[in-house]
C-alpha angles and dihedrals in degrees: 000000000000131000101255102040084055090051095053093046081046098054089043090055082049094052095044089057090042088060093039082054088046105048096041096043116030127084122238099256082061103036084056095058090054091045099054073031086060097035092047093052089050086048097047090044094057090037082060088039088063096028106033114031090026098034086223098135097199118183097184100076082113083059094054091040092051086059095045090047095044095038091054092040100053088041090054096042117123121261100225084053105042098068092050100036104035099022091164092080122116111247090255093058097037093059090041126098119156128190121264105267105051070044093064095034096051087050095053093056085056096058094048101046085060089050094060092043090053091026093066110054095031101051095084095073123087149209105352096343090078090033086060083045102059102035069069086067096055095053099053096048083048089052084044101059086040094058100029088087097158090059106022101028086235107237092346083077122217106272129179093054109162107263093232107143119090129177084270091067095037087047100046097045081051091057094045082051098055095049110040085048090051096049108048085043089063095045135087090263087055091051092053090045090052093038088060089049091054099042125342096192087050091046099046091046081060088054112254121144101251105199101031089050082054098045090045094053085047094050092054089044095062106035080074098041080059092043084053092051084045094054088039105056086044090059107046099034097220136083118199127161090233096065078061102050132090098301083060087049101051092036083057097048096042095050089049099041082038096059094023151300100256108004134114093202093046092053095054081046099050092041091044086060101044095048098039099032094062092048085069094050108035078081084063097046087051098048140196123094110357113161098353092302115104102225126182127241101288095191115207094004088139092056090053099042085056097046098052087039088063099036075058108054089040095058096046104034106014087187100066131258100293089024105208091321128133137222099243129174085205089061092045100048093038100247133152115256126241119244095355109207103016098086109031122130115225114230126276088266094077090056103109094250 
């Protein structure tokens, strides 16, 4: 067994422990941080897949995890609450309730298969053309739910939903994500995918199928982004439109342009910073007596923070904070790569932006 491969079953063994700690000693308020910690790291991965290794800046990831969220919630709703609460239902769907995974799944696929039905006509477009597209495609979903009062509950939300996700679920779907990710980004599908970011006529001379490698890149996008919406609305317990709209867009493209344009590692930095940093300064917005010192209400302090920590980084370091760089145990220990070259992934300026 090699060193790196030890140190990656190692890592996987110290992970597994860390969640055990967690889950058996941390209160709710805590677990619930790791856990959107956990979903918005799995969100933002799948938001660079599609942006930063395929150049399809998509704004509507909020839109795929919405139909995730609300087709595994209303999968795994309980039968005894679904005929007083969400009376609109047909018969078959009233009396159904399936477990959490063939949920997820199952919410995944629907994110995806409207991926494939938007995807292919929009896909053509290009830059912010398809960025304006498919931001579209958020606000209709968003307009959906709203109306769709029968199966969404429109504003209202749709609350009681079963608290089934744990950081277990949270964890192993994180670590799916990674490597699935990882590995289709190092393939030969990868390098077609990156070689239509860099330069699509130069691509498709060499013989890649230009608009299928990018549907296909925007279909596994956002089957995670569903499997994200799925986890979240089993966390929290609760759908509204609201947690889809704007806010959702701007917090995904900050966490991925914060940690790095084309980069796994960059995205699990970028979406570490924007879930833990605000924890330490919504005290502040709320005011009174934090640390000894009696401050008043700073209202939207965490909105500002954010916003001049990423000016910031984008004046200093444009590329984000990890740039298109990867974790690697090569790297660590010192070792040669293997196949140098082959399988290196150009920065996040190349990303059709």
């Amino acid at each position: 067994m090699s060193r790196t491969t030890s140190a990656t079953l190692a890592s996987l063994v110290a992970l597994a422990l860390a969640v055990w700690a967690a889950q058996t000693q941390l209160n709710p308020f805590y677990l619930q941080i790791l856990g959107l910690l956990g979903i918005n790291i799995i969100a933002t991965i799948s938001l660079n897949f599609a942006a930063g290794f395929g150049g399809m800046f998509s704004l509507g990831h909020p839109a795929f995890m919405a139909l995730g969220g609300y087709t595994a919630a209303i999968l795994t709703y309980p039968v005894a609450m679904k005929a007083s609460r969400i009376p609109g239902y047909p018969d078959w769907l009233l009396q159904l309730q399936l477990p959490f995974l063939p949920a997820l799944l199952i919410g995944g696929l629907a994110a995806s298969f409207v991926a494939i039905l938007v995807g292919w006509p929009v896909l053509r477009l290009r830059g912010h053309y398809l960025a304006l597209a498919t931001l579209g495609l958020t606000v209709i979903v968003q307009v959906a739910i709203l109306n769709l009062v029968d199966y969404t509950r429109g504003a209202l939300g749709l609350s009681g939903i079963p608290g089934l996700t744990n950081l277990w679920w949270i964890t192993g779907f994180l670590v799916l994500t990674i490597y699935v990710v990882y590995r289709l980004v190092h393939s030969r599908f990868g390098r077609a995918l990156r070689a239509v970011r860099d330069d699509y006529v130069a691509a498709q001379m060499s013989g890649v199928h230009v608009a299928r490698t990018r549907l296909i890149g925007f279909t596994i996008a956002a089957f995670f982004a569903g499997i994200a919406g799925g986890l979240l609305g089993h966390l929290l317990r609760i759908l509204t439109p609201g947690q889809f709209s704007f806010n959702a867009v701007f917090l995904g493209v900050a966490m991925m342009i914060l940690g790095g344009v084309g980069s796994i590692t960059g995205s699990i930095l970028g979406a570490f910073i924007m879930t833990i940093l605000p924890q330490f300064i919504i005290p502040f917005e709320r005011g009174g007596n934090v640390l000894g010192v009696e401050v008043p209400a700073l209202n939207g302090l965490t909105q500002i923070v954010t916003a001049l920590i990423l000016i910031g980084v984008m004046l200093v370091k444009p590329e984000g904070i990890a740039g298109a760089k990867e974790f690697s145990w090569q790297v660590l220990f010192g070792l040669p790569r293997a196949g140098k070259g082959s399988g290196s992934v150009r920065g996040g300026a190349g990303a059709d932006v």
